[in-house]
DRENDO-1510 file (C-alpha; in Angstrom, 1 decimal, always signed):
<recs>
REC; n; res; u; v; w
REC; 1; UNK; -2.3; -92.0; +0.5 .
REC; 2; UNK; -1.0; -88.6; +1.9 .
REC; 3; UNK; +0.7; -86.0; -1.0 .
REC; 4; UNK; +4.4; -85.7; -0.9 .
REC; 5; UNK; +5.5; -82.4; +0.6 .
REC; 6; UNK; +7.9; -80.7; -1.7 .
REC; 7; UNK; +10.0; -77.5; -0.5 .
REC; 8; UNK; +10.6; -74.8; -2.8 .
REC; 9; UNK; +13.7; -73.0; -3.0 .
REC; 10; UNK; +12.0; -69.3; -3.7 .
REC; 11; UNK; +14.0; -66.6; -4.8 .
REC; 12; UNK; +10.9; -64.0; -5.5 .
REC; 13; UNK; +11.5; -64.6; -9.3 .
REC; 14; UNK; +9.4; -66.0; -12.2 .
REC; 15; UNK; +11.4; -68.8; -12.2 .
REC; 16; UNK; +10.6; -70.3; -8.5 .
REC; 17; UNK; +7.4; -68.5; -8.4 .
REC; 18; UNK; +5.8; -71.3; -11.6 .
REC; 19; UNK; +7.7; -74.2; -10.2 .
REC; 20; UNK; +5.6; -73.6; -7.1 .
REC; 21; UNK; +2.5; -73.0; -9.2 .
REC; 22; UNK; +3.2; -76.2; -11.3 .
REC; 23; UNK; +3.9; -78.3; -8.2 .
REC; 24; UNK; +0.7; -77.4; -7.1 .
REC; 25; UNK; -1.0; -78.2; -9.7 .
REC; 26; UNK; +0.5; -81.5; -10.2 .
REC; 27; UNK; -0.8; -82.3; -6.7 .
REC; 28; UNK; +2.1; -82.0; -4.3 .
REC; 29; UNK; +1.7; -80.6; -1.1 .
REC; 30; UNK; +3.8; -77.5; -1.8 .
REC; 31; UNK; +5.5; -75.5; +0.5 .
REC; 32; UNK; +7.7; -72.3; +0.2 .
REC; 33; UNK; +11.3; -71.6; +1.8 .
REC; 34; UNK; +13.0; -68.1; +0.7 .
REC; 35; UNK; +16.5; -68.0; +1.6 .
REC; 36; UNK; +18.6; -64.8; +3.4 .
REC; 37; UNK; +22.1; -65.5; +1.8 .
REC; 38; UNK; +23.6; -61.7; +2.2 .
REC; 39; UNK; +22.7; -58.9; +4.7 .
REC; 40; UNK; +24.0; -56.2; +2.7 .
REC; 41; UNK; +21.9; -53.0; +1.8 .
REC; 42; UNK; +22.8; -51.8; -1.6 .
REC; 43; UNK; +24.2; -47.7; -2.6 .
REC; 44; UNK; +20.5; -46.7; -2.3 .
REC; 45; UNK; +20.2; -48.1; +1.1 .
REC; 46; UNK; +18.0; -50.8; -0.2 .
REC; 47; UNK; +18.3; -54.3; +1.0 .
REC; 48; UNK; +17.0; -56.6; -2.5 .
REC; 49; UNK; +16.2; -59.3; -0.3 .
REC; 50; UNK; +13.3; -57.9; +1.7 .
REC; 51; UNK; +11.9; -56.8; -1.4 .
REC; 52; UNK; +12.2; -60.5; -2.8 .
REC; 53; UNK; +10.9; -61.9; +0.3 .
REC; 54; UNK; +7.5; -59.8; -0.2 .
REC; 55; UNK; +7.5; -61.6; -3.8 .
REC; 56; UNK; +7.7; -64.6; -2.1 .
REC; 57; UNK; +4.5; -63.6; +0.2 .
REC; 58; UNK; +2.3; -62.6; -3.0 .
REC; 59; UNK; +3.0; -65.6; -4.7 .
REC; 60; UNK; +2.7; -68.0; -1.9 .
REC; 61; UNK; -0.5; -66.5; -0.5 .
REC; 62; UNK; -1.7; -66.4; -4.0 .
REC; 63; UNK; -1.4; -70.3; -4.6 .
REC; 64; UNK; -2.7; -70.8; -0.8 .
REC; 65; UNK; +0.9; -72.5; +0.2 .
REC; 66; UNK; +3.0; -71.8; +3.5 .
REC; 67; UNK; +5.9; -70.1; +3.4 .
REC; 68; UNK; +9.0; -69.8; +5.6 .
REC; 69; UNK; +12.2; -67.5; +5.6 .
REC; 70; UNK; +15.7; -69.2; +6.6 .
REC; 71; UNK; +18.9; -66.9; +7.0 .
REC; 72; UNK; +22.0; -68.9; +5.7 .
REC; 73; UNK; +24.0; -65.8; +5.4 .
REC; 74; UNK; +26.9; -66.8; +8.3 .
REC; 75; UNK; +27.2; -70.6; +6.1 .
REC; 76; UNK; +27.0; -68.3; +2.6 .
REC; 77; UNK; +30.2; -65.6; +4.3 .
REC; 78; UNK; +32.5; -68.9; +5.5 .
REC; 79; UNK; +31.6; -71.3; +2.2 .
REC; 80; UNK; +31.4; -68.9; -1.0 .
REC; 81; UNK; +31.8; -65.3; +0.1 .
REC; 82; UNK; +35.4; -66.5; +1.2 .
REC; 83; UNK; +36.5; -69.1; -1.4 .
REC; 84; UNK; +35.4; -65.7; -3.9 .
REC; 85; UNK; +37.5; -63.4; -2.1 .
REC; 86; UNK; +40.7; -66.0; -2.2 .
REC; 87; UNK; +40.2; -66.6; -5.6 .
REC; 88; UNK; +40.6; -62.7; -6.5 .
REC; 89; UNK; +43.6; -62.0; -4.1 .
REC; 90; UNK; +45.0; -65.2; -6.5 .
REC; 91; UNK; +44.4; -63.1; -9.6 .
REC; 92; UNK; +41.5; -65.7; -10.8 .
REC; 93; UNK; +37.9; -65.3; -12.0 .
REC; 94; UNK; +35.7; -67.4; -9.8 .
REC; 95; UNK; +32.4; -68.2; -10.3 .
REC; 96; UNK; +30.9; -67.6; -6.8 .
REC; 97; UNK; +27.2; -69.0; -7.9 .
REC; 98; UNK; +28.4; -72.6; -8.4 .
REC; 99; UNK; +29.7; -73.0; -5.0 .
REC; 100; UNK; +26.2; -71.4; -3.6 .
REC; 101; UNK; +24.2; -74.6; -5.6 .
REC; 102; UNK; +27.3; -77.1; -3.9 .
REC; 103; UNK; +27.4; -75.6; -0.4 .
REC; 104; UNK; +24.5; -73.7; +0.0 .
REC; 105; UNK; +21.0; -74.5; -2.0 .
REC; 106; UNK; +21.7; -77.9; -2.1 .
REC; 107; UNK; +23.9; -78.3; +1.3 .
REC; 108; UNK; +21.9; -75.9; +4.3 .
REC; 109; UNK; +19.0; -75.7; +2.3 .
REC; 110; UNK; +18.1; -79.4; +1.8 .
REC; 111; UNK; +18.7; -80.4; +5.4 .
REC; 112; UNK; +16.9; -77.3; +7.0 .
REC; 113; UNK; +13.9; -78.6; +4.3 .
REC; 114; UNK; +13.8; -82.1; +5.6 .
REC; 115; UNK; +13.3; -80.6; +9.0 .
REC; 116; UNK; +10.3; -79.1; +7.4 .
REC; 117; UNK; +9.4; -82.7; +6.5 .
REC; 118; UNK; +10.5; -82.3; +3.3 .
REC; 119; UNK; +9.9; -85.8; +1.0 .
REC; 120; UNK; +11.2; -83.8; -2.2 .
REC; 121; UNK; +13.0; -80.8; -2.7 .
REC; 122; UNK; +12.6; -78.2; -5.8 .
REC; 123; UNK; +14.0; -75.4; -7.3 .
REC; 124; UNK; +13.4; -73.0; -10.3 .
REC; 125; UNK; +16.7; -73.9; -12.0 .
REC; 126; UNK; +16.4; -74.6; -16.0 .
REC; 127; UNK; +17.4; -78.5; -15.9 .
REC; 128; UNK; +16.0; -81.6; -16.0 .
REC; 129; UNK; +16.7; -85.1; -13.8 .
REC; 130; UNK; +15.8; -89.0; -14.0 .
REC; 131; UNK; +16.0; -91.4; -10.9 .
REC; 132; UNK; +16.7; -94.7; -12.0 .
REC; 133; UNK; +17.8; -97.0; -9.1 .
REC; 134; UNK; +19.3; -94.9; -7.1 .
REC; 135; UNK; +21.6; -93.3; -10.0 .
REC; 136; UNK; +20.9; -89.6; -10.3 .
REC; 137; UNK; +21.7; -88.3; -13.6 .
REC; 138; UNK; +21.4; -84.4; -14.7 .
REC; 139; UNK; +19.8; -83.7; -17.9 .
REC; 140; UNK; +20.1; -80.4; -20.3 .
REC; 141; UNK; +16.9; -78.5; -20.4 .
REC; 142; UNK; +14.5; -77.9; -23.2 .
REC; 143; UNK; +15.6; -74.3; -23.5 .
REC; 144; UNK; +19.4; -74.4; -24.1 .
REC; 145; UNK; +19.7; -70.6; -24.2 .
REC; 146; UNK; +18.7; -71.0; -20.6 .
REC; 147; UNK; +19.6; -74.4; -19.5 .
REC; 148; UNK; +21.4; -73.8; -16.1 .
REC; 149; UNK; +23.0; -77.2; -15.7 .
REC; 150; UNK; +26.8; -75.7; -15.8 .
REC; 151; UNK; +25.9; -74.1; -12.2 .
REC; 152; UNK; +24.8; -77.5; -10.8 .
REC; 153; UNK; +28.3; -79.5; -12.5 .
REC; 154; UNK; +29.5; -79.6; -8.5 .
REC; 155; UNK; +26.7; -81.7; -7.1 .
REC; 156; UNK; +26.7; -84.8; -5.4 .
REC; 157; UNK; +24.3; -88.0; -5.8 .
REC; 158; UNK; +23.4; -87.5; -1.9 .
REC; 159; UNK; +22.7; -84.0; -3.1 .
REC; 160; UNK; +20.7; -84.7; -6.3 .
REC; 161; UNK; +18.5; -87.4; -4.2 .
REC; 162; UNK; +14.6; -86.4; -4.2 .
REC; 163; UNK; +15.1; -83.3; -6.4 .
REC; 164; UNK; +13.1; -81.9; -8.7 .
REC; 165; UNK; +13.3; -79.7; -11.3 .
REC; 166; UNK; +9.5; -78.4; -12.5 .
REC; 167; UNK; +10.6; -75.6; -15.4 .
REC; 168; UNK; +12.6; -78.5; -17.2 .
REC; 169; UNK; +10.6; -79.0; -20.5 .
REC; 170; UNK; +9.6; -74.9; -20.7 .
REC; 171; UNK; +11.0; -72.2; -22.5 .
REC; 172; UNK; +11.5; -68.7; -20.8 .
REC; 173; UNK; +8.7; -67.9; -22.5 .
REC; 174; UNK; +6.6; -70.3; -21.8 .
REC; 175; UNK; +7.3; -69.6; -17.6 .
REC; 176; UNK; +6.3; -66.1; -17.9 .
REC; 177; UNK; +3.2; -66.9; -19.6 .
REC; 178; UNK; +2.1; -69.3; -17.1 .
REC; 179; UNK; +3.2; -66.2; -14.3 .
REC; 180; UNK; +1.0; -64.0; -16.6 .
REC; 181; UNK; -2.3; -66.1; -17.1 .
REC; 182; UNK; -2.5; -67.1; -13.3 .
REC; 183; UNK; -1.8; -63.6; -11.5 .
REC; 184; UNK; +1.4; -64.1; -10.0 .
REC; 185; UNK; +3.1; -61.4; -9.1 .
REC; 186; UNK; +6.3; -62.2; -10.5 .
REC; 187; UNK; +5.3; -62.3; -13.9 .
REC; 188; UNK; +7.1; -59.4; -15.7 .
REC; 189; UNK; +9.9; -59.2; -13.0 .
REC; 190; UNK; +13.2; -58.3; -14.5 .
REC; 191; UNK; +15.7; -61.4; -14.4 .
REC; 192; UNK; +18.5; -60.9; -11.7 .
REC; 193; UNK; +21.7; -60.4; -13.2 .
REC; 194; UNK; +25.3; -60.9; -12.3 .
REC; 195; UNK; +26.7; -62.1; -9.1 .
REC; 196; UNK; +23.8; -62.3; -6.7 .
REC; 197; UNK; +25.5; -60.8; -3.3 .
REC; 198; UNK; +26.7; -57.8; -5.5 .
REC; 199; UNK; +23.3; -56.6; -7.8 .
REC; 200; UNK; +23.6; -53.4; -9.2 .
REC; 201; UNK; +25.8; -52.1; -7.6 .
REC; 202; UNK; +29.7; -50.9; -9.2 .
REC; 203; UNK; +31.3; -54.5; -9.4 .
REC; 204; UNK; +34.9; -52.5; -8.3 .
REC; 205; UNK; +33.3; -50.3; -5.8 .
REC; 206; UNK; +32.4; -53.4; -4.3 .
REC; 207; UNK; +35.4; -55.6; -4.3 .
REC; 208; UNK; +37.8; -52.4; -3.0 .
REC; 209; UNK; +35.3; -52.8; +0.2 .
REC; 210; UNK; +37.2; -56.2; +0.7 .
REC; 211; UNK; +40.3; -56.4; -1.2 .
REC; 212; UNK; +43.0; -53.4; -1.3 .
REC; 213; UNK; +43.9; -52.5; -4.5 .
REC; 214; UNK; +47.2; -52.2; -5.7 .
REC; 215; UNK; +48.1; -50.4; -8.5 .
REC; 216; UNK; +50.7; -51.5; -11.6 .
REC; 217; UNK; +52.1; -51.8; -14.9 .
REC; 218; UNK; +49.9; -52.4; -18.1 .
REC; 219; UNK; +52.3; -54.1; -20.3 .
REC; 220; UNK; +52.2; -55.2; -24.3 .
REC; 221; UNK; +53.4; -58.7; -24.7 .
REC; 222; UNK; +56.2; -57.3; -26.2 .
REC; 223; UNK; +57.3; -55.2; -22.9 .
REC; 224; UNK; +55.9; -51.4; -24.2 .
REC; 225; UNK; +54.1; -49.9; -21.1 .
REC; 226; UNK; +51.1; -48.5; -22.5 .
REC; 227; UNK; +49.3; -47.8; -19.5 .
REC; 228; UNK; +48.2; -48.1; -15.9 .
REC; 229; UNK; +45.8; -50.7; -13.8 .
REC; 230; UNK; +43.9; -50.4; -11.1 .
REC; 231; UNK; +44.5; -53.6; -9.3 .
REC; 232; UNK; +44.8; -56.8; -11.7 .
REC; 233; UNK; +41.4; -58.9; -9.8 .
REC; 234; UNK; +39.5; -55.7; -11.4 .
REC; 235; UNK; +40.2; -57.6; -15.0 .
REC; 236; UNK; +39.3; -60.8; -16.8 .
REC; 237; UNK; +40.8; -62.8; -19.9 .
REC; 238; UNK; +39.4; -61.0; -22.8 .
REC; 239; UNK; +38.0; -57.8; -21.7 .
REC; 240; UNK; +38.0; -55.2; -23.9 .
REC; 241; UNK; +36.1; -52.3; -21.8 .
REC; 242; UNK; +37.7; -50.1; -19.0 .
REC; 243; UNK; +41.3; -50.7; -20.1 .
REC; 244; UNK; +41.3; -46.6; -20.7 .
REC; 245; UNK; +43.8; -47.0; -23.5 .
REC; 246; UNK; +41.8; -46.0; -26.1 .
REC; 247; UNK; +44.1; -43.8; -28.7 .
REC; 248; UNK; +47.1; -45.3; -27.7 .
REC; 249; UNK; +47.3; -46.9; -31.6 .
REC; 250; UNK; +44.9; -45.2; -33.4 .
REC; 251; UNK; +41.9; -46.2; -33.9 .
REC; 252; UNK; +42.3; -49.1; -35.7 .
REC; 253; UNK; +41.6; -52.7; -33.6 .
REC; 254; UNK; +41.2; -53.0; -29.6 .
REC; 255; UNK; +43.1; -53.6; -26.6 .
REC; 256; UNK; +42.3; -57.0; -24.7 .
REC; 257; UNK; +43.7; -58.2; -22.1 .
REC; 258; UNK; +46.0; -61.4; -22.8 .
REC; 259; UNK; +47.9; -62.3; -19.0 .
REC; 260; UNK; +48.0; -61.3; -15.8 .
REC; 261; UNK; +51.7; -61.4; -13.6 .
REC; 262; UNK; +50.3; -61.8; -10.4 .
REC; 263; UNK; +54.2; -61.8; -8.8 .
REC; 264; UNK; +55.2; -58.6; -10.5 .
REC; 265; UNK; +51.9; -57.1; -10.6 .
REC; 266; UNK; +51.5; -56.4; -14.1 .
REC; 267; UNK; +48.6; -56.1; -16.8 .
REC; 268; UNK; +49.4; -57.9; -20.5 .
REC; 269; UNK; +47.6; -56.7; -23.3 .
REC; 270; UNK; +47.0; -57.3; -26.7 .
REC; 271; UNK; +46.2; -54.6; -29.4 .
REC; 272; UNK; +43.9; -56.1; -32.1 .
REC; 273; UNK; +45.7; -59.1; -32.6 .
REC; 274; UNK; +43.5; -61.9; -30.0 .
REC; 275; UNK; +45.7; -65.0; -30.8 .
REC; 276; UNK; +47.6; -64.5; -27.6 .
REC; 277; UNK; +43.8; -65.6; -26.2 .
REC; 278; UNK; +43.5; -68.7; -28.0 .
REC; 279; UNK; +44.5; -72.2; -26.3 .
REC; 280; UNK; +44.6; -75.7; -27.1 .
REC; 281; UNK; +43.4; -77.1; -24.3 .
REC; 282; UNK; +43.2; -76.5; -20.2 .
REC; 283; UNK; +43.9; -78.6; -16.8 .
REC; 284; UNK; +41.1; -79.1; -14.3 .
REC; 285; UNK; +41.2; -79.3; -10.6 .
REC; 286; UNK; +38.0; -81.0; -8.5 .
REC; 287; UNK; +36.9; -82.6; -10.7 .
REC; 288; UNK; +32.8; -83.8; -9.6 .
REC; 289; UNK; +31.1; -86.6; -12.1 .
REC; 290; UNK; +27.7; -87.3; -12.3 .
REC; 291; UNK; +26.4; -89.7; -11.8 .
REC; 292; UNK; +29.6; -91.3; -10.8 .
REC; 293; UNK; +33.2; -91.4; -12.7 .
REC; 294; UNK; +33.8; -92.7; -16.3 .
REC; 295; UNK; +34.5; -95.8; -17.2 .
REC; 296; UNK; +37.4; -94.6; -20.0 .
REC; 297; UNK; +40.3; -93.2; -18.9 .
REC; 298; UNK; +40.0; -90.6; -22.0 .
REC; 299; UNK; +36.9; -89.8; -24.0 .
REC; 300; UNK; +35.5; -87.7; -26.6 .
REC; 301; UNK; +32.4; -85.0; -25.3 .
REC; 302; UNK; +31.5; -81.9; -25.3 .
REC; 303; UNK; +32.1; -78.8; -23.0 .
REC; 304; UNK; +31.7; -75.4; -21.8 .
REC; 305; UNK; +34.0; -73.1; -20.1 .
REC; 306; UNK; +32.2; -70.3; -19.4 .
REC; 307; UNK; +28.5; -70.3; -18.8 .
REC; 308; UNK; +26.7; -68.2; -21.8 .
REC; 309; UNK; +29.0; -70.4; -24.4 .
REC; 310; UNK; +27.6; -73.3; -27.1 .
REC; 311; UNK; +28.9; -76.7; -26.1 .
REC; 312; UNK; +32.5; -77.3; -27.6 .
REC; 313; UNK; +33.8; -80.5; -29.2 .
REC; 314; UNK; +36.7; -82.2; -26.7 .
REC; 315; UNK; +38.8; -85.0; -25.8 .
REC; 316; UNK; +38.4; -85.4; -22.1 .
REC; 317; UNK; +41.1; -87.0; -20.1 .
REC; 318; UNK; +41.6; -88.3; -16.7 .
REC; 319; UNK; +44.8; -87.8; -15.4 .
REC; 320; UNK; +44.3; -88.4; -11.0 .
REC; 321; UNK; +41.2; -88.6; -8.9 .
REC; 322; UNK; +39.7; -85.4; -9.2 .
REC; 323; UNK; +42.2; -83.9; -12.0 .
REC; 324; UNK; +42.0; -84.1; -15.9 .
REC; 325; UNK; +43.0; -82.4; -19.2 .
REC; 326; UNK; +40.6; -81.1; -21.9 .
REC; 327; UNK; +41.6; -80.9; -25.7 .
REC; 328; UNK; +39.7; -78.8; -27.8 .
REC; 329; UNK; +38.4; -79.6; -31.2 .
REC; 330; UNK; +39.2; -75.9; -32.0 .
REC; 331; UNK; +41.7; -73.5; -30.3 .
REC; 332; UNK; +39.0; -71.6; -27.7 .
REC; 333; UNK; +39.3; -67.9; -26.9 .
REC; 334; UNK; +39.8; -66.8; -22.8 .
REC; 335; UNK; +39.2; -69.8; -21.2 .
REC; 336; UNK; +39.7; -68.4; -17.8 .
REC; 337; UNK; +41.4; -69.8; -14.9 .
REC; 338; UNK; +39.0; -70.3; -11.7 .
REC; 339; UNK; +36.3; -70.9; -14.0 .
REC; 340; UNK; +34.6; -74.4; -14.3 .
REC; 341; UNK; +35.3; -76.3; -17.0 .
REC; 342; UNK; +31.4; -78.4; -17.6 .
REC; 343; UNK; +31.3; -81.8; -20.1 .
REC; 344; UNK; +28.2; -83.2; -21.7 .
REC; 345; UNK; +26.9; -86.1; -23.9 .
REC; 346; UNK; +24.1; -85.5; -25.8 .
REC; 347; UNK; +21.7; -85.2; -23.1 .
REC; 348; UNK; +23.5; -84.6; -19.8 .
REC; 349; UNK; +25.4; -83.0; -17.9 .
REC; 350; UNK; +28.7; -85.1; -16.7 .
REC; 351; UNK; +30.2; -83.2; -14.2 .
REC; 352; UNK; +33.1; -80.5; -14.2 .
REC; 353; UNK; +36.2; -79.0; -12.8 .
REC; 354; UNK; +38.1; -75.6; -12.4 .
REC; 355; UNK; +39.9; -74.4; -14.7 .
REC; 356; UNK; +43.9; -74.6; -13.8 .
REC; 357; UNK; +45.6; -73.4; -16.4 .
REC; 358; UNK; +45.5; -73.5; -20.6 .
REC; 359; UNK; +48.0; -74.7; -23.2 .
</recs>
């Protein structure tokens, strides 16, 4: 009987790098596809990709595999680079590197890898996934301080069909070890950071490339203007750094930003005091289930709103087709419109939204 071909998503990290070397092993007939999502040098003239590409060489000439370059960086401009761009002008935080898993790695990707003659795809994500008669359910990984399952909560069945997920039941650890002891030349590669089109470079730098800045009012909640801002996509929910008000009230507490006007352009912050952050509860837009949508109307989970967050108890309601309302055990600080909004049981992940608004 002939081996399954699997195709790799590799990044030229550790993480894509073992699930290649544990395919292998496990006797599929591996083969490696590195993706060319931005064309973009960075401030030291240096595009990041061609150096993960060679990555991608040493590691698949190393385990004796093929490997093939695609560039997706036209589908990556229309699907994400735009939707992040609109979600900034809106005064919103987006999180650009769920839509790349939804309408890139698991949209352009998969179909260029079944032209490859792809039976299975793979990736080095930190999740796990069963198969069971069609139904394609996403489970939480062994690690949990690196289970990536809230950046796959917009994925379809079609989508999740012949996946696999090798790094599932390892700790970080664990993967870097395995780099270690078989050569690889990944192994002690520093961990990419941030959002991926950007790097290292000056997040602000960046965005006034794309987005004119306007300049405006920073305002206390009780009207005293305490300051100026630079352009209100520059700030979050929350953020204490770079608000250059520091002395404005002594030194006791911090400023944080609380609200953002978008209409009157103005900057609300908070000195020490952070109940102005705290909500009850948040709306969500596009909402995605998986495997497929709840059989209760309303239901008691558990969620995160931001991705480097414990799971939070919640009452989860439906309230339209891809809408719903989430109730949180305890008041949450900076839950963060244009974020997604991720629910769990015990062991998987049940889908998500984006965050709308709090109450």
């Amino acid at each position: 009987m002939p081996k399954q071909r699997v195709v790799v998503g590799m990044s030229g990290g550790v993480d894509s790098s073992v699930a290649a070397l544990l395919l292998k092993q496990q006797g599929y007939e591996v083969v490696g596809l590195f993706m060319r999502n931005w064309e973009e040098r960075d401030a030291n003239g240096v595009c990041t990709a061609e150096e993960d590409f060679e990555d991608v060489k040493r590691v698949s000439s190393l385990l004796e595999i093929p490997y093939y370059t695609v560039n997706f960086a036209k589908e990556y401009r229309e699907r994400v680079f735009s939707y992040f761009l609109a979600e900034y002008s809106a005064g919103r935080t987006p999180n650009p590197d769920v839509l790349c898993n939804r309408e890139i790695k698991f949209g352009p990707f998969k179909e260029y890898a079944e032209k490859l003659g792809a039976d299975l795809i793979a990736t080095g994500h930190y999740c796990g996934i069963s198969h069971e008669n069609g139904v394609h359910c996403l489970l939480k990984a062994k690690d949990a301080s690196k289970d990536q399952t809230y950046f796959l909560n917009q994925l379809s069945q079609r989508q999740l069909e012949g996946v696999l997920f090798p790094l599932a039941s390892l700790e970080k650890s664990e993967v870097r070890a395995l780099a270690a002891q078989y050569g690889l030349a990944t192994a002690e590669k520093k961990d990419s950071t941030g959002i991926c089109f950007i790097g290292e470079r000056n997040f602000r730098k960046f965005l006034q490339e794309y987005l004119p800045a306007k300049r405006g009012k920073i305002l206390t909640l009780e009207g005293e203007e305490v300051g100026e801002h630079l352009g209100l996509m520059y700030y979050t929910l929350g953020q204490r750094r770079g608000l250059d008000l520091g002395g404005k009230r002594g030194e006791e507490g911090r400023w944080f930003v609380v609200k953002k006007d978008l209409e009157r352009n103005i900057l609300y912050v908070s000195h020490g005091d952070e109940s102005p952050l705290y909500s009850a509860g948040c709306r969500l837009s596009h909402m995605n289930y998986i495997p497929a949508e709840p059989r209760n109307e309303s239901f008691c989970c558990t969620a995160k709103f931001r991705y480097r967050q414990s799971e939070q108890r919640v009452l989860f309601k439906r309230t339209g087709r891809d809408t719903a309302e989430i109730v949180y055990e305890t008041p949450q600080r900076a839950v963060t419109p244009g974020q997604f909004a991720v629910i769990y049981d015990e062991t998987r992940c049940l889908g998500g939204g984006v965050i709308e608004e709090t109450f």
